[in-house]
C-alpha positions in Angstrom: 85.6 79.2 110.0 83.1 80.6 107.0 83.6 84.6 108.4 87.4 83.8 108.9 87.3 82.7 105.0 85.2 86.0 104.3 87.8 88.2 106.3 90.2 87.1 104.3 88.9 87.6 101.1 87.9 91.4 101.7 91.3 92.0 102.8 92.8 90.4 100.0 90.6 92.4 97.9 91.5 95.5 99.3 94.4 97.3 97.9 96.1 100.6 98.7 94.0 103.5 97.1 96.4 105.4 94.6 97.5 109.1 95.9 96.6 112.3 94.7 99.0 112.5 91.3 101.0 115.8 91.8 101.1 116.3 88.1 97.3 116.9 88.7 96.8 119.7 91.2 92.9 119.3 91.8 91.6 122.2 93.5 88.1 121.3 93.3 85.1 119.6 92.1 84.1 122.1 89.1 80.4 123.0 89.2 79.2 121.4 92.8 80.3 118.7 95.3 80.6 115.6 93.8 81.0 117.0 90.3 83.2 113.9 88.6 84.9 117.4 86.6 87.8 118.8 88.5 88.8 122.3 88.4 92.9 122.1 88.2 95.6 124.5 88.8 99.3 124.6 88.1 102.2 122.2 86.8 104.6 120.9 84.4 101.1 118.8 83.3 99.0 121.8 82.6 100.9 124.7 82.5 100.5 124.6 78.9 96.7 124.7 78.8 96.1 127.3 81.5 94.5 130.7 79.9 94.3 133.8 81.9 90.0 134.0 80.6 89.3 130.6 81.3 89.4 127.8 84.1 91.5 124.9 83.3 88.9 121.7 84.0 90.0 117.9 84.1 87.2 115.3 83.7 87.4 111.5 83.2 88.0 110.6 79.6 85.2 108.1 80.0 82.3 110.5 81.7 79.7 109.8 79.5 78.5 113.3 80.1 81.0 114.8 78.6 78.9 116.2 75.5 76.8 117.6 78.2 79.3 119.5 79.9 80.8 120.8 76.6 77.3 122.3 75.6 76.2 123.2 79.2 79.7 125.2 79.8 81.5 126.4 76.3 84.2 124.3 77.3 86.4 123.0 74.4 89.0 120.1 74.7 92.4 121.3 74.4 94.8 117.9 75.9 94.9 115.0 78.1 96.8 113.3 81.0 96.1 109.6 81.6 92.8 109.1 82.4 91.4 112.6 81.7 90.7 115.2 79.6 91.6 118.7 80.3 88.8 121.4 79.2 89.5 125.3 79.1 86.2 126.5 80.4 86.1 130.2 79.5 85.0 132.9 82.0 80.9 133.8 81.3 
């Protein structure tokens, strides 16, 4: 009876994970696998922020290392979409 309980909880608990958002064409992680920064292409979202010297990067609004990545890449903040921030990262 106690794992039946437990089964039941972690299924309860478990909710469908959200889809991709087509408004956010992620392409790929930006620097390396794993990279919580996303490199984006393309839509009605971001066609307004896309530069032909610089790649369009999304990262969470809440990435504490966001400072980091400004100063490690040149990458200035130019919008944002829900839970990020979109960063045009120009071409070194």
């Amino acid at each position: 009876m106690r794992y039946g309980i437990v089964a039941v909880l972690l299924v309860a608990g478990c909710g469908p994970m959200p889809g991709p958002d087509p408004n956010l064409p992620i392409v790929r992680d930006y620097r390396a696998p794993g990279d919580v920064c996303k490199f984006v292409g393309e839509s009605s979202v971001t066609i307004d922020y896309l530069d032909d010297a610089a790649d369009l990067v999304a990262c969470p609004t809440e990435y504490d290392g966001l400072q980091d990545f400004m100063s490690e890449t040149g990458a200035i903040e130019v919008g944002r979409y829900r839970e990020f921030t979109f960063f045009s990262v120009p071409y070194r």
